[in-house]
DSSP file (Angstrom, degrees, kcal/mol; ACC not computed):
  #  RESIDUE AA STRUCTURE BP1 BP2  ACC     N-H-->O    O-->H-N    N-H-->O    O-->H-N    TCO  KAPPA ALPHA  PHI   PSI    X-CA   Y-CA   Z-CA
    1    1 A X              0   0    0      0, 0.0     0, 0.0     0, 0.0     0, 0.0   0.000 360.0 360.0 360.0  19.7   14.2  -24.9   -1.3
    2    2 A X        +     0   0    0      2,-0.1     2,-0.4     0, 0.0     0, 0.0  -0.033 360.0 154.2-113.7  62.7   13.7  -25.1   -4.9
    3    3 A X        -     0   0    0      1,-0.1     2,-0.0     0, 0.0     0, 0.0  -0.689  44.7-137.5 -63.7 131.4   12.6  -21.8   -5.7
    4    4 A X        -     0   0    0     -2,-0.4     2,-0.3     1,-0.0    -1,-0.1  -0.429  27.7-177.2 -90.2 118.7   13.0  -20.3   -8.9
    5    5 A X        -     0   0    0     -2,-0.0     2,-1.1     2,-0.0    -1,-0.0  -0.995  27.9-128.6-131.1 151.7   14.3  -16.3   -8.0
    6    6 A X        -     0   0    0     -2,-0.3     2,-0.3     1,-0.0    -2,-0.0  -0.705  19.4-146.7 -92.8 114.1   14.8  -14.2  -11.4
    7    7 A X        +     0   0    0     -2,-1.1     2,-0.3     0, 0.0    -1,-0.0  -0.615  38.1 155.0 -64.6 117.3   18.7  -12.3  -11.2
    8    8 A X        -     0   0    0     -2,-0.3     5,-0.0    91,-0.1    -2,-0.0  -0.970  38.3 -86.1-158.4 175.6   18.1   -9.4  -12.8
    9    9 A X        -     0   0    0     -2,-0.3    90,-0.5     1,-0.1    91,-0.1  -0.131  27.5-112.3 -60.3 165.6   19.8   -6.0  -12.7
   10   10 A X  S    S+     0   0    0      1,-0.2    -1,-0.1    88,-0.1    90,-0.1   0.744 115.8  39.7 -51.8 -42.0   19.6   -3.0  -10.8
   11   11 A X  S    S+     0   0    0     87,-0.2    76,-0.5    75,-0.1     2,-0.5   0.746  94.9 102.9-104.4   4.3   18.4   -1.0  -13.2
   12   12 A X        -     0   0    0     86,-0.2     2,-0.8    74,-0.1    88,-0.3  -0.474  49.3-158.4 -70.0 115.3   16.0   -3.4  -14.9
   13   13 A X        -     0   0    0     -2,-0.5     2,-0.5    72,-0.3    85,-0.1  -0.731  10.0-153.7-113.3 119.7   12.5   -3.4  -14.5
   14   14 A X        -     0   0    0     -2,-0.8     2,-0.5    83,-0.2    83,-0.0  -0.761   9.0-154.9 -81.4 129.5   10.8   -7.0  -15.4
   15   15 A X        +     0   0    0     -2,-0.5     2,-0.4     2,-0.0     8,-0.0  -0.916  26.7 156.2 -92.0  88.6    7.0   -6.6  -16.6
   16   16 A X        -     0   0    0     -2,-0.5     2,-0.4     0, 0.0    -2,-0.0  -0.982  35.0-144.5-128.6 129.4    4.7   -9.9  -16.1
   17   17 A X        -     0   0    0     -2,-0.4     3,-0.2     4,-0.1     6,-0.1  -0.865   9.0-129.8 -90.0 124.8    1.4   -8.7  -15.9
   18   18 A X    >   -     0   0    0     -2,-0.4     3,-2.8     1,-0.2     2,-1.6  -0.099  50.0 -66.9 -62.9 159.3   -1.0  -10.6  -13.5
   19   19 A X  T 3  S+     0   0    0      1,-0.3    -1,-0.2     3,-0.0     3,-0.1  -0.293 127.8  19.1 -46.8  78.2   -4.4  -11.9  -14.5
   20   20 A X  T 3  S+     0   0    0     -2,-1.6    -1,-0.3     1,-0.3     2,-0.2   0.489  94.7 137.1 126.8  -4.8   -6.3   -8.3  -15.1
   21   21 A X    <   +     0   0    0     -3,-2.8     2,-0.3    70,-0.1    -1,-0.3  -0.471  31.0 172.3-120.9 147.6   -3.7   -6.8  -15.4
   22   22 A X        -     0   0    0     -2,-0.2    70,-0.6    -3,-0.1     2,-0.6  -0.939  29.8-130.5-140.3 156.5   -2.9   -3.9  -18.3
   23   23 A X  E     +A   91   0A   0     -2,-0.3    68,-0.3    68,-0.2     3,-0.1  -0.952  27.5 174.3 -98.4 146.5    0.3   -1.6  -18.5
   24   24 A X  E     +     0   0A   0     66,-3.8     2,-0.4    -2,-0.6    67,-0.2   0.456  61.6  21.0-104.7  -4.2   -0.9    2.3  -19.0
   25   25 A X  E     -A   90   0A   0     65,-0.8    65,-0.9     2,-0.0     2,-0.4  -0.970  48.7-162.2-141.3 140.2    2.5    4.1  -18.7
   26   26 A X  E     -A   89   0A   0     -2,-0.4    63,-0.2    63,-0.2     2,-0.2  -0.872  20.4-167.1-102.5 142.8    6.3    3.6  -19.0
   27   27 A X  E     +A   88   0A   0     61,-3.5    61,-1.3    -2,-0.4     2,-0.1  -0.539  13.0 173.8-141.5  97.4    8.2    6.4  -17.4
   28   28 A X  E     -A   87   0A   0     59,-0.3   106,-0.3    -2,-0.2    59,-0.2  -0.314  40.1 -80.4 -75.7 165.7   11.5    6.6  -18.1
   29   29 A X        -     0   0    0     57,-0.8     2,-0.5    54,-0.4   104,-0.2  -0.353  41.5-131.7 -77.5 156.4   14.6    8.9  -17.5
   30   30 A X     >  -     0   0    0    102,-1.2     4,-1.7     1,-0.2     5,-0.1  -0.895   8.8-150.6-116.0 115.4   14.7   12.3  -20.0
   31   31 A X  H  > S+     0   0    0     -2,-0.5     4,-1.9     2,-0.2    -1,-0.2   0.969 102.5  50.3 -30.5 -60.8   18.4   12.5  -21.4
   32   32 A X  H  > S+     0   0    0      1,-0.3     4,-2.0     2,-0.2    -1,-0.1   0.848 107.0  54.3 -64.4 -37.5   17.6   16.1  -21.6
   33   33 A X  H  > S+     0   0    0      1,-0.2     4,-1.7    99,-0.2    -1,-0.3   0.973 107.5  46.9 -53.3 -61.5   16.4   16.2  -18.1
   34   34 A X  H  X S+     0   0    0     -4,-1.7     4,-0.6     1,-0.3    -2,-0.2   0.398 105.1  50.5 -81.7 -10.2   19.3   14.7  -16.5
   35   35 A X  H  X S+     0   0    0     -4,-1.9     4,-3.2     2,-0.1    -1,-0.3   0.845 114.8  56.9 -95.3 -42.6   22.3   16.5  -17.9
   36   36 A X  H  X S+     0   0    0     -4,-2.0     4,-2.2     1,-0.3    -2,-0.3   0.873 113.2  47.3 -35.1 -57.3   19.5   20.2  -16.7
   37   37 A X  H  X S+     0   0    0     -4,-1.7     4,-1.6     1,-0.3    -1,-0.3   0.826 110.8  38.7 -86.5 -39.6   19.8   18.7  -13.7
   38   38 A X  H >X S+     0   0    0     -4,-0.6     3,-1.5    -5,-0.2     4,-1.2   0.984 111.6  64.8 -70.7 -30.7   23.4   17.9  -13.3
   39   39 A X  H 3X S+     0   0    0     -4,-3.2     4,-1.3     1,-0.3    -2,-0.3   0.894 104.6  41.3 -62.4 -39.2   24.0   21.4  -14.9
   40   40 A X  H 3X S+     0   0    0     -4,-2.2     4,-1.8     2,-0.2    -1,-0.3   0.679 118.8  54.6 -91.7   9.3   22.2   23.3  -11.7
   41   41 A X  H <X S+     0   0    0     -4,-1.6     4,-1.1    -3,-1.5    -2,-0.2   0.977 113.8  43.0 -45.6 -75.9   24.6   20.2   -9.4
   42   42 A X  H  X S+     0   0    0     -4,-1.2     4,-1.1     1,-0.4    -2,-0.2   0.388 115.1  43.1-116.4 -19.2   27.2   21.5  -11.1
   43   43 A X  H >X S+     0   0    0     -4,-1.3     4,-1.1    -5,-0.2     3,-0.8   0.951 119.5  45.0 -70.6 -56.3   26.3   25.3  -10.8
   44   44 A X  H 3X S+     0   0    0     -4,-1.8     4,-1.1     1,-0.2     5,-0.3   0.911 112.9  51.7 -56.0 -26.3   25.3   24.9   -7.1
   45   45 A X  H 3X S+     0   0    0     -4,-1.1     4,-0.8     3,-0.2    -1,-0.2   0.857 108.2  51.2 -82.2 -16.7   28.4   22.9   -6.5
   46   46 A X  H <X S+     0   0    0     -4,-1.1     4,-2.0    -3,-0.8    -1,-0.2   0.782 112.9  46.1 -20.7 -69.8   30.7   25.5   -8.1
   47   47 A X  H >X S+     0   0    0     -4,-1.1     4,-1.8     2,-0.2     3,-0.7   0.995 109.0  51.4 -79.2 -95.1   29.3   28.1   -6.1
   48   48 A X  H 3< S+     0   0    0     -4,-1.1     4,-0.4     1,-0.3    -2,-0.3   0.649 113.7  50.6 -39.7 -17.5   29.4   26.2   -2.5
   49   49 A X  H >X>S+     0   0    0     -4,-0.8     4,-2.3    -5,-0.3     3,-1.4   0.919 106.7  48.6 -69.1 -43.1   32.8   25.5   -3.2
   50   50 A X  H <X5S+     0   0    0     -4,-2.0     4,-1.3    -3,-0.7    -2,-0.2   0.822 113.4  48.8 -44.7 -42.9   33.8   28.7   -4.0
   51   51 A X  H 3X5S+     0   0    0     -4,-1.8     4,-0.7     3,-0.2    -1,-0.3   0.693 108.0  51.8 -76.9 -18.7   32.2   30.0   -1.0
   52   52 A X  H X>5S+     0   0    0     -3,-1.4     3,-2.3    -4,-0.4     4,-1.4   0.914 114.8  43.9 -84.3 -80.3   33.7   27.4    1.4
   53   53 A X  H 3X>S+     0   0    0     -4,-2.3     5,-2.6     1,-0.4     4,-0.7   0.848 109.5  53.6 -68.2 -14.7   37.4   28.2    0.2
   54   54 A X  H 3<<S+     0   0    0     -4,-1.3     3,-0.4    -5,-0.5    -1,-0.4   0.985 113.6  52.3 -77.5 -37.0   37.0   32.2    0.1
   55   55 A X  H <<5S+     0   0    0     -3,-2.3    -2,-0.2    -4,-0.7    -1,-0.2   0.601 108.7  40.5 -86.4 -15.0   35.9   31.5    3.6
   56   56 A X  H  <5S-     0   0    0     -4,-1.4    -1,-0.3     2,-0.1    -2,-0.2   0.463 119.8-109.8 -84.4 -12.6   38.8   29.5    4.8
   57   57 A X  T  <5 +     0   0    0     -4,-0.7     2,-0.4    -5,-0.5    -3,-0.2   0.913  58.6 166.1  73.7  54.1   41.0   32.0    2.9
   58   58 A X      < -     0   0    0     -5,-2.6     2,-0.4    -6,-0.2    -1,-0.2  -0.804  27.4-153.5 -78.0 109.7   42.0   29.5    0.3
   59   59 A X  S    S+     0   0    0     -2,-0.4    -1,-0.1     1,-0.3    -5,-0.1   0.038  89.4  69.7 -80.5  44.1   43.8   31.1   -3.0
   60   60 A X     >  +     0   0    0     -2,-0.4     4,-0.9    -7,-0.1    -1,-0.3  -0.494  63.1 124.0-140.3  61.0   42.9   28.8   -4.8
   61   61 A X  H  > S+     0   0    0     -3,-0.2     4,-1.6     2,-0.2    -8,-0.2   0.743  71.8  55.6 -69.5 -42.9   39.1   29.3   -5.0
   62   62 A X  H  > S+     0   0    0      2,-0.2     4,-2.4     3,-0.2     5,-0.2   0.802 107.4  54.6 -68.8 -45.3   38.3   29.6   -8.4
   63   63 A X  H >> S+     0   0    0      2,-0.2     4,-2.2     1,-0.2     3,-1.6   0.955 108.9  46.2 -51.9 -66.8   40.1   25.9   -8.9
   64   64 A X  H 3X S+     0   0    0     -4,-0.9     4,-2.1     1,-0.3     5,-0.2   0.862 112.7  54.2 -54.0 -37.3   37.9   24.1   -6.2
   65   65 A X  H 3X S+     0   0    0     -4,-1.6     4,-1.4     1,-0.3     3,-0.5   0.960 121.1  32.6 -60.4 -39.9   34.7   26.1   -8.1
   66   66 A X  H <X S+     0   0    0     -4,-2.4     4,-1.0    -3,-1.6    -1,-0.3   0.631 110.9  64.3-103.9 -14.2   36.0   24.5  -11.3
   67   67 A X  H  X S+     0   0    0     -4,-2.2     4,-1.6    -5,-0.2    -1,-0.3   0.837 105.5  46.2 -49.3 -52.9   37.1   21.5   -9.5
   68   68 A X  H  X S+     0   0    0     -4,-2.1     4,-2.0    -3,-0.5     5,-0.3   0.957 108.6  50.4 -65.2 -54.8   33.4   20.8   -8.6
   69   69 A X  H  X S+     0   0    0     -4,-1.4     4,-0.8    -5,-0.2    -1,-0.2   0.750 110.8  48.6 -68.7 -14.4   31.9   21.3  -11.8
   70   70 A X  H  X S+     0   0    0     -4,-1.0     4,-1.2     2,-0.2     5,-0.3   0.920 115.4  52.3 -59.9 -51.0   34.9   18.7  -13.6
   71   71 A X  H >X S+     0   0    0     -4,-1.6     3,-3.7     2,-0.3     4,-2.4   0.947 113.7  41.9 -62.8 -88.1   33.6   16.3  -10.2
   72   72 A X  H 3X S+     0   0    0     -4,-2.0     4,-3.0     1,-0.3    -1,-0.3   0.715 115.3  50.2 -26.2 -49.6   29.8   16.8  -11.5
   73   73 A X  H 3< S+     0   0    0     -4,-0.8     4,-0.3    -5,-0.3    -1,-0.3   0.492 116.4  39.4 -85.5  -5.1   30.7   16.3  -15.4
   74   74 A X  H <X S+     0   0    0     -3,-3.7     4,-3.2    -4,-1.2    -2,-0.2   0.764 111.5  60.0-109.3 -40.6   32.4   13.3  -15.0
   75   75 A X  H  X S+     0   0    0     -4,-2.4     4,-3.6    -5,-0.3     5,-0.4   0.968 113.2  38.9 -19.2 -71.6   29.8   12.1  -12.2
   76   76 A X  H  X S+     0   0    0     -4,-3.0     4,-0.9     1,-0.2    -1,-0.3   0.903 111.4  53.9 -74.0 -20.4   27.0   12.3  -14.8
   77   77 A X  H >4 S+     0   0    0     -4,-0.3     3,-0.6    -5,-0.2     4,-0.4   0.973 113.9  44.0 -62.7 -32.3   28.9   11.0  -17.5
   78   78 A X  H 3< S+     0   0    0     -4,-3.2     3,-0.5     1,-0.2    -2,-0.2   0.967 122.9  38.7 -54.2 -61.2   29.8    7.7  -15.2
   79   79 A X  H >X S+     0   0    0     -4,-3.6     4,-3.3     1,-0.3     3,-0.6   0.362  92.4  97.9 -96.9   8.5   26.2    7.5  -14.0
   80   80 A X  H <X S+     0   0    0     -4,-0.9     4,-2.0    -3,-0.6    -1,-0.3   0.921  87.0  38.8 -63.9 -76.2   24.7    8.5  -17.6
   81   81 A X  H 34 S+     0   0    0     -3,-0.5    -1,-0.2    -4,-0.4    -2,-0.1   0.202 114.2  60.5 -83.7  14.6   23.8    4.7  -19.0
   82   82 A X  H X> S+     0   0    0     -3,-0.6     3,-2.0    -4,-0.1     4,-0.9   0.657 105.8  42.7 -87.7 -69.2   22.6    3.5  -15.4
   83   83 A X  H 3< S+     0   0    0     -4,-3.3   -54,-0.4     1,-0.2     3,-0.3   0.891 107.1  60.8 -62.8 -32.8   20.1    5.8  -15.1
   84   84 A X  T 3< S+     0   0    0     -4,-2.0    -1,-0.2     1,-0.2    -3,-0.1   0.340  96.3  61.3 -93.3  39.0   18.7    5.5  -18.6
   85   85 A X  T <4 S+     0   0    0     -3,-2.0   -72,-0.3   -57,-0.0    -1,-0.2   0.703  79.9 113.6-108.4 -24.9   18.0    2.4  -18.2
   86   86 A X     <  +     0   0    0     -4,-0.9   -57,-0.8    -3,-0.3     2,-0.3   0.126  41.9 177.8 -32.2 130.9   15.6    3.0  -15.3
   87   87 A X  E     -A   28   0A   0    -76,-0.5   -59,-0.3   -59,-0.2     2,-0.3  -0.847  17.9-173.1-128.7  99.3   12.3    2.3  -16.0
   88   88 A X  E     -A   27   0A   0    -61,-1.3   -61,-3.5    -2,-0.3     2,-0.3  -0.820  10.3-155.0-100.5 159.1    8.7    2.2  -14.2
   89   89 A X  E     -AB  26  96A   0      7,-1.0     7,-1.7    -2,-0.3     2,-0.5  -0.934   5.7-157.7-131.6 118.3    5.7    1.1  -15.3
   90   90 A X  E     +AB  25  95A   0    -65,-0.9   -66,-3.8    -2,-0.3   -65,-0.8  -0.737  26.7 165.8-111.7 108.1    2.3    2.3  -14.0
   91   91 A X  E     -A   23   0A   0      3,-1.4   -68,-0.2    -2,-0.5   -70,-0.1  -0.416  56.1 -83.8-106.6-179.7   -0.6   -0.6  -14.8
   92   92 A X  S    S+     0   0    0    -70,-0.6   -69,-0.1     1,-0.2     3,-0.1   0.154 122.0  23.6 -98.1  22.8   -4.1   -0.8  -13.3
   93   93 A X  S    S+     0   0    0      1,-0.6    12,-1.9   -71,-0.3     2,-0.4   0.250 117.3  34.4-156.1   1.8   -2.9   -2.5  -10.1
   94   94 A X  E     - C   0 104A   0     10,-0.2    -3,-1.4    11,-0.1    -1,-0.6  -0.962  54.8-130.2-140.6 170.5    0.3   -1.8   -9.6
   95   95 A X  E     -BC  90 103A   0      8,-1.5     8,-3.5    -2,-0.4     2,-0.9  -0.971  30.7-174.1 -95.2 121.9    3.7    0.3   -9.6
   96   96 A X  E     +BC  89 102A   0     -7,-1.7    -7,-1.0    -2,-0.5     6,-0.3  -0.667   7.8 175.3-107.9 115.8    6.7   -1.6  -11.1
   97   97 A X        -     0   0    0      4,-2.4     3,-0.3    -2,-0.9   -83,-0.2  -0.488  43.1 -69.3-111.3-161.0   10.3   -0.1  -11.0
   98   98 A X  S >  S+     0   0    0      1,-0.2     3,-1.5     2,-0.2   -86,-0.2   0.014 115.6  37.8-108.6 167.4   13.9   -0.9  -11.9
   99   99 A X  T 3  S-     0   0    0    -90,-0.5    -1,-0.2     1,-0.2   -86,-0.1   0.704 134.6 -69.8  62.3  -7.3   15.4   -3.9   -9.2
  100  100 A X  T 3  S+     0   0    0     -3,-0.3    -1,-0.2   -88,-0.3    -2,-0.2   0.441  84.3 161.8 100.0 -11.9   12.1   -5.7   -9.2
  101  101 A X    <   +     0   0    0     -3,-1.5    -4,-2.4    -5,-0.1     2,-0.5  -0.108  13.2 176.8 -45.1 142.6   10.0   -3.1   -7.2
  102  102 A X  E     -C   96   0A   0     -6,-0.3     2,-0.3    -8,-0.0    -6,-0.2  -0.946   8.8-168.3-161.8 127.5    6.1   -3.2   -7.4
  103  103 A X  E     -C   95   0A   0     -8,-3.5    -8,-1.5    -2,-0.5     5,-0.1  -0.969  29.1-126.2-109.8  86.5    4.0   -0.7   -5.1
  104  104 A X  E  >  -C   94   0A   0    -10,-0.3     4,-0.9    -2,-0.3   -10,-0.2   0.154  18.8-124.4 -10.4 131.9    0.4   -1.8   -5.2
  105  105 A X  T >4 S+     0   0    0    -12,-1.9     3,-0.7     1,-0.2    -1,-0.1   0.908 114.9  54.7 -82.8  -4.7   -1.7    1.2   -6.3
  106  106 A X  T 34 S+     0   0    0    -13,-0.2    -1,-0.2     1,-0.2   -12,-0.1   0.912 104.1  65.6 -66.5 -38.5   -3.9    1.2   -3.3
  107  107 A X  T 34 S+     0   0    0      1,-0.1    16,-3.5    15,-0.1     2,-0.7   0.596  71.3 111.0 -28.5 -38.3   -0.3    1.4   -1.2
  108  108 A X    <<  +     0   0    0     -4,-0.9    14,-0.2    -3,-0.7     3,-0.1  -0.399  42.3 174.7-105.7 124.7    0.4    4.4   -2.4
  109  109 A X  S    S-     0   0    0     -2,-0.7     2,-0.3     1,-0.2    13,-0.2   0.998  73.5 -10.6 -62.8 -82.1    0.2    7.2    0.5
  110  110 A X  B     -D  121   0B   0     11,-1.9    11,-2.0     9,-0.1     2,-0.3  -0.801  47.2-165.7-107.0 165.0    1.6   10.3   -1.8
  111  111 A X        +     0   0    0     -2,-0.3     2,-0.3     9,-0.2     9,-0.1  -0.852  34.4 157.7-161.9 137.3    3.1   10.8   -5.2
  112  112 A X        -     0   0    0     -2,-0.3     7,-2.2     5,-0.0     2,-0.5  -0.829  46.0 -94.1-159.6 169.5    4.4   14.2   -5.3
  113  113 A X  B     -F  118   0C   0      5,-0.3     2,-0.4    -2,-0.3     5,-0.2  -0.921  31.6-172.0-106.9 113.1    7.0   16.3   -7.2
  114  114 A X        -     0   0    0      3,-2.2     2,-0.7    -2,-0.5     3,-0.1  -0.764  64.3 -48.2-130.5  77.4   10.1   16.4   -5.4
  115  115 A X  S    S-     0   0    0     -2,-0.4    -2,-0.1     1,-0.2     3,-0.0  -0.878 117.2 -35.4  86.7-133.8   12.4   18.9   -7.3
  116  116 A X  S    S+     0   0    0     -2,-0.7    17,-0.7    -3,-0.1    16,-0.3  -0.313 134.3  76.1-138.7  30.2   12.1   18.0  -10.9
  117  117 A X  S    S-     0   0    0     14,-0.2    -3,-2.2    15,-0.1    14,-0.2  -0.944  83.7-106.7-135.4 126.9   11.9   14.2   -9.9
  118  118 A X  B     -FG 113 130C   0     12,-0.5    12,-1.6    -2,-0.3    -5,-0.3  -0.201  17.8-150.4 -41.5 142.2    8.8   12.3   -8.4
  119  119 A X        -     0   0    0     -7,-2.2    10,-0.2    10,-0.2    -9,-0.1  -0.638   8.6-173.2-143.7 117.1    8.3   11.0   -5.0
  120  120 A X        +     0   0    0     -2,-0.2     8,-2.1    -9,-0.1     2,-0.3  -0.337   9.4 179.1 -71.5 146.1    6.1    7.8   -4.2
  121  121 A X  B     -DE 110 127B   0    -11,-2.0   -11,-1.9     6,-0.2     6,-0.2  -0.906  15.8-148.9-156.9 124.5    5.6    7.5   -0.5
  122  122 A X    >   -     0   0    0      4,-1.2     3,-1.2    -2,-0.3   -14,-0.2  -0.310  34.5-100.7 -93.4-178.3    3.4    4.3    0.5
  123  123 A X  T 3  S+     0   0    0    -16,-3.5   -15,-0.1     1,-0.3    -1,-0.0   0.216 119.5  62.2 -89.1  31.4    1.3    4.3    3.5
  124  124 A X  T 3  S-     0   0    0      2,-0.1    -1,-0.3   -17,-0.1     3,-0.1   0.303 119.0 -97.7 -36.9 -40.7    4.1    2.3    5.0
  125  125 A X    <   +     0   0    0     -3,-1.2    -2,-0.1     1,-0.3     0, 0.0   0.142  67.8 144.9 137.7 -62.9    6.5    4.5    4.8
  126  126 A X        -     0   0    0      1,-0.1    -4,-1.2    -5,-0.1     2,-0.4   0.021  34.2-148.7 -37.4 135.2    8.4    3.9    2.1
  127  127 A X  B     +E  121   0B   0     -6,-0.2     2,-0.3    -3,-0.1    -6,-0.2  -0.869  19.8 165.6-113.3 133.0    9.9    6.0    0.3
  128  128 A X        -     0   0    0     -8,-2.1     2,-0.4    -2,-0.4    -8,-0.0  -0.924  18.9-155.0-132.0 159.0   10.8    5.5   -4.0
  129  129 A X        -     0   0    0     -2,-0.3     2,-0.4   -10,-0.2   -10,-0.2  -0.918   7.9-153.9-134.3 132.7   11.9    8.4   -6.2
  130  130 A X  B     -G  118   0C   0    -12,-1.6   -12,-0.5    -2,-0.4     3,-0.2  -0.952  32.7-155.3-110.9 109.1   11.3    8.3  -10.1
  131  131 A X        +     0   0    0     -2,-0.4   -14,-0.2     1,-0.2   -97,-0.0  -0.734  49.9   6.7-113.7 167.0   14.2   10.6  -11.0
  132  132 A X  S    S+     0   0    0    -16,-0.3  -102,-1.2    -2,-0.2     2,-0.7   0.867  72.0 171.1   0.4  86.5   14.7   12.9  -14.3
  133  133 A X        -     0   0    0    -17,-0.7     3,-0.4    -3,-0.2    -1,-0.2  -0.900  34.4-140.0-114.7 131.3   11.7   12.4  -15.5
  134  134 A X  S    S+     0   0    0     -2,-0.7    -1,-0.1  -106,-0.3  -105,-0.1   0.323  94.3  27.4 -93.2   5.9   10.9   14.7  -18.5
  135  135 A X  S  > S+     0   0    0      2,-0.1     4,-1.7   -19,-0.0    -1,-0.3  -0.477  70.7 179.2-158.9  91.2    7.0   15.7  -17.7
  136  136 A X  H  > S+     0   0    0     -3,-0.4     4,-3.2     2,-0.2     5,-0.2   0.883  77.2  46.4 -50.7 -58.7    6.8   15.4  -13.8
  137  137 A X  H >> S+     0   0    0      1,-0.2     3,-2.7     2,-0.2     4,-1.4   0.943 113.2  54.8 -62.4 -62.7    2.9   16.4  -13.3
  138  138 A X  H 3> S+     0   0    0      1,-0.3     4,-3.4     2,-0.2     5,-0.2   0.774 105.0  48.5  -8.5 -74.7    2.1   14.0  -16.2
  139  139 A X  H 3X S+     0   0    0     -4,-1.7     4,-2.6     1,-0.2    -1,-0.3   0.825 114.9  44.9 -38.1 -53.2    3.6   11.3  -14.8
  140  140 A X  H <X S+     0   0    0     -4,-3.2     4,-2.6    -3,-2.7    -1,-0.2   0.845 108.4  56.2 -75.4 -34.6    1.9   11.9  -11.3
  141  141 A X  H  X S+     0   0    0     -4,-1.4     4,-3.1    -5,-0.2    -2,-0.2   0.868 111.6  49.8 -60.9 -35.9   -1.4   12.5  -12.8
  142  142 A X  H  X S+     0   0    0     -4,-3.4     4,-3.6    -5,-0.2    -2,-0.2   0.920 108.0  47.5  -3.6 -93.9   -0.9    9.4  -14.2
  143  143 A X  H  X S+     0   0    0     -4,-2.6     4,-0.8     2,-0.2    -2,-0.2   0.958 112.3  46.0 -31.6 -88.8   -0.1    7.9  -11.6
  144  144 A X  H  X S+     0   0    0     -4,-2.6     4,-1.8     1,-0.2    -2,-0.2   0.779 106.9  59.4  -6.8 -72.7   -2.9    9.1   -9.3
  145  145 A X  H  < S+     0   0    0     -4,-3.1     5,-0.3     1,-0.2     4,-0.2   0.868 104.6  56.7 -39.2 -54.8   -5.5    8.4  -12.0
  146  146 A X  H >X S+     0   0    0     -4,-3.6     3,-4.1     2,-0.2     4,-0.6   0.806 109.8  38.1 -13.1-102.5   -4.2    4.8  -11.7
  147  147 A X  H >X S+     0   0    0     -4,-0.8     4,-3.7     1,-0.3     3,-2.7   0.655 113.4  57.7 -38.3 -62.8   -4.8    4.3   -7.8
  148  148 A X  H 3< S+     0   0    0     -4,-1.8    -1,-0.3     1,-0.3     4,-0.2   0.342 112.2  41.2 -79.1  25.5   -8.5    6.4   -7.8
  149  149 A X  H <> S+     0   0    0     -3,-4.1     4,-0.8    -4,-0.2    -1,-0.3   0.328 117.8  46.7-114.3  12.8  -10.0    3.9  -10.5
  150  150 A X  H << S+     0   0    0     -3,-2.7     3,-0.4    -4,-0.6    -2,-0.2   0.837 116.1  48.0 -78.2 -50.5   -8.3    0.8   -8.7
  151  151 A X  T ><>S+     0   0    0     -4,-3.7     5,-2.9     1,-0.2     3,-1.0   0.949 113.4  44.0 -55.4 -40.6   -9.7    2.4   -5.6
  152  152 A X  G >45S+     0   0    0      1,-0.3     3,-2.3     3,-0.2     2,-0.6   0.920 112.7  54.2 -47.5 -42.8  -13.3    2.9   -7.2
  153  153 A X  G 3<5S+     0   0    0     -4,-0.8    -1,-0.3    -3,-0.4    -4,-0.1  -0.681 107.7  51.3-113.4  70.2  -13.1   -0.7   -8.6
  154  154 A X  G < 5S-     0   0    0     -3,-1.0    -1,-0.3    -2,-0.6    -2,-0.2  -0.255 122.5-103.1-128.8  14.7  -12.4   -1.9   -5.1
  155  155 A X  T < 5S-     0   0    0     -3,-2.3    -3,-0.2     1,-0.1    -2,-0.2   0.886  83.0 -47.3  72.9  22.6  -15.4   -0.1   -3.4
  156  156 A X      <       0   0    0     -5,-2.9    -4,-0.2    -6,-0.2    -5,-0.1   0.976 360.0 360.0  59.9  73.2  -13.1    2.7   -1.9
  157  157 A X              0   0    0     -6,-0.5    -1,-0.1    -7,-0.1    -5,-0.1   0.429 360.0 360.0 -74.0 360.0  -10.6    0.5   -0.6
């Protein structure tokens, strides 16, 4: 029972590279991305309230639309220096994310564009999303490239 386990944050991604092991990408969260992306939250949520209270016959419709987009702008301000601290890093045997995750690149089932965020799905199951990230196909091609020269230089594992 005396194992040594590393505390670290939620959004913190620790890097120790194994024996062979090389990093070839960081992908971080895009400032720029992530307020685009609360800005169409904050339009769709605007709009689906608005449409909800004209439909209950609420006269107050126009508050709850502007009610939602205040909801949205304080949301992302809250959630603004948590999420840019998210990090992955794509090396030539693994995928490492925030919270200590590591996805083997052979593991990985799809990597796909999900919205204007990636989404890793192992042949498990599992599901990860690499959100506002500020050149999605990049990232994936990336990615990919990884896994098919790990796969090559494993014989087609």
């Amino acid at each position: 029972m005396s194992e040594n386990i590393e505390l670290r944050a939620t959004g913190d991604t620790v890097f120790t590279a194994e024996p062979g092991e090389k990093a070839l990408r960081d992908i971080r969260s895009d400032r720029t991305t992530y307020w685009r992306d609360h800005g169409i939250m904050a339009v769709l949520g605007m709009f689906g309230a608005g449409v909800v209270l004209t439909l209950i016959g609420s006269p107050y419709a126009a508050i709850g639309a502007l009610g939602a987009v205040l909801a949205l702008a304080v949301r992302g301000a809250y959630l603004y220096s948590e999420q840019m601290k998210f990090q992955w890093v794509v090396t030539n045997m693994r995928l490492i994310g925030p919270g200590g995750r590591a996805i083997m690149l052979l593991e990985l089932e799809n990597v796909r564009r999900l919205f204007g965020d990636i989404q890793v799905i192992t042949k498990s199951g599992d599901k990860y999303l690499i959100k506002h990230v500020k050149n999605p196909a990049d990232a994936i091609a990336d990615i990919l490239s990884a896994r098919d020269k790990r796969a090559k230089r494993r014989g087609g594992a």
